[in-house]
RODO-2510 file (C-alpha; in nm, 4 decimals, decimal comma):
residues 104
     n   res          X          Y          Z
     1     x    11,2263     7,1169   -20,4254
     2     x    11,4477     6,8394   -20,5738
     3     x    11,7976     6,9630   -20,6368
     4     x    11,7903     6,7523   -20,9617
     5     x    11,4974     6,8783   -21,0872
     6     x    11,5197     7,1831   -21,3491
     7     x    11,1678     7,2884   -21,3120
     8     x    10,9509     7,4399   -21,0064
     9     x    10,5923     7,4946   -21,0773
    10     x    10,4115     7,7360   -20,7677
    11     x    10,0000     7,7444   -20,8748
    12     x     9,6348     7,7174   -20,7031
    13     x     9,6403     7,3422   -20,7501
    14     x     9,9465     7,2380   -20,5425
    15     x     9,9063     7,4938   -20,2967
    16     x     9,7158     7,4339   -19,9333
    17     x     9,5020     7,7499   -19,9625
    18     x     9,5704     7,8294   -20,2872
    19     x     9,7694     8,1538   -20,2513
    20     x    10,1471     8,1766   -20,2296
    21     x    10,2194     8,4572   -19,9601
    22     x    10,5125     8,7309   -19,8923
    23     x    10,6991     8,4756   -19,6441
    24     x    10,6586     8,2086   -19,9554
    25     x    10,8156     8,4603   -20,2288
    26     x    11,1126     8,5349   -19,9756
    27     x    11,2196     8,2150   -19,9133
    28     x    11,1609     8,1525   -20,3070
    29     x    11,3903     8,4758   -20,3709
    30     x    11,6470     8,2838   -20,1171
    31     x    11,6394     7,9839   -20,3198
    32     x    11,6649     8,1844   -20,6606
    33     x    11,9777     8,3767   -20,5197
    34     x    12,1820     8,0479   -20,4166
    35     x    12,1920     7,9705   -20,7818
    36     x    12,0660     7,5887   -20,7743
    37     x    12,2519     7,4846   -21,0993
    38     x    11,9742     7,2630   -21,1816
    39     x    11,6640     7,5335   -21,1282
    40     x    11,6613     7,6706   -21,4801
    41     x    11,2373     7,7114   -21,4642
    42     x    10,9886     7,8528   -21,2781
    43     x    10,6327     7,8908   -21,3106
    44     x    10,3892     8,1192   -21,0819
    45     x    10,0661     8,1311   -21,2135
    46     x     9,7053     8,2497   -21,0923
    47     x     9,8065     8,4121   -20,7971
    48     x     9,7115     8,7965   -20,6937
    49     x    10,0773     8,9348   -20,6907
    50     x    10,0989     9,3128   -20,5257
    51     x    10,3851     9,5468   -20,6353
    52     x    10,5997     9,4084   -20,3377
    53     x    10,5853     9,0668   -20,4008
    54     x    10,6930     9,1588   -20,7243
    55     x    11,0163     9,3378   -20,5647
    56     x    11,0560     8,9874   -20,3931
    57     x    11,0645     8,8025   -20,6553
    58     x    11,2934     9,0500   -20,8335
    59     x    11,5958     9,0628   -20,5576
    60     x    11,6003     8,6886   -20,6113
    61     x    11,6301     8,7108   -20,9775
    62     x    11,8833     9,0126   -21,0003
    63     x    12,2047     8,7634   -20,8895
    64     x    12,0570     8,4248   -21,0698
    65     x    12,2756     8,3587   -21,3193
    66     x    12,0728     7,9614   -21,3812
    67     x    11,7298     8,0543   -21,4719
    68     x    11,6305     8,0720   -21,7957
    69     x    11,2412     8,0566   -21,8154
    70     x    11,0165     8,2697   -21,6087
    71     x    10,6457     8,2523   -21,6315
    72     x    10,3792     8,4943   -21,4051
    73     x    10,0968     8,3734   -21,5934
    74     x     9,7589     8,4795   -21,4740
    75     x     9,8711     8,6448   -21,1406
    76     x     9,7329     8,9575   -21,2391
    77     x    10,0159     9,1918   -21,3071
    78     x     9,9942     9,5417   -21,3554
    79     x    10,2225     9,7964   -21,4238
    80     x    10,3373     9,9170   -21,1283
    81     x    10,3742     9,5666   -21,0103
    82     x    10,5955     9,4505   -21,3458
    83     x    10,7880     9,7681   -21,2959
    84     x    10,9292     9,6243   -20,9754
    85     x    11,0137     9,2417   -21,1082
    86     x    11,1903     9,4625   -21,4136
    87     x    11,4553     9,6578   -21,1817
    88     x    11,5452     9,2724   -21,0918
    89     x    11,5859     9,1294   -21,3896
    90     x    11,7663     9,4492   -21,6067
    91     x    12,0599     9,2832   -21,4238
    92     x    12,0035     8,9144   -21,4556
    93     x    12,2215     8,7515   -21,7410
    94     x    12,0796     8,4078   -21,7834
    95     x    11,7094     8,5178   -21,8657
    96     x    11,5695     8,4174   -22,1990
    97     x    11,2327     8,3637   -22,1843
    98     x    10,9504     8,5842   -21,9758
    99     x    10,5738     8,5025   -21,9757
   100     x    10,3233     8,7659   -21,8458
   101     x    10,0437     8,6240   -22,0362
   102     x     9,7075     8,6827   -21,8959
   103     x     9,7897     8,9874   -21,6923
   104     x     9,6518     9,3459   -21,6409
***
């Protein structure tokens, strides 16, 4: 990722296989915890997230204090799964915007 750019975008089309893994989401959650001043978006969509993938992504989120917009569209989210993401963000400050569209 460019450090200047505010946006990261993770779907099918500009991945090799087309799925984004466990060892993919943890060095995302590394990234989201350093607090990039410039990473204010991110956008997962159409991937086939399981309940710890969703913790991943959460432990990043809970110290990011840059990211405003968050979207998991399509990834096929269910409740068990958003339950996990929402223990990481209850503590996140910077959060304003959360799309879950086209989930479970």
């Amino acid at each position: 990722m460019d450090h200047n750019e505010t946006r990261c975008i993770l779907s099918k089309e500009n991945q090799r296989d087309g799925t984004i893994g466990e060892r993919e989401l943890l060095a995302l959650s590394v990234v989201l915890s350093e607090n990039l001043p410039n990473f204010m978006e991110l956008e997962i969509s159409c991937q086939m997230f399981n309940a710890n993938m969703l913790n991943i992504i959460g432990a990043g989120l809970k110290n990011n204090t840059n990211l405003v917009r968050l979207s998991l569209n399509n990834d096929y989210i269910d409740d068990q799964c958003l339950s996990n993401l929402l223990q990481g963000l209850y503590d996140n400050p910077s959060l304003e915007e959360l799309d879950l569209s086209h989930n479970r």
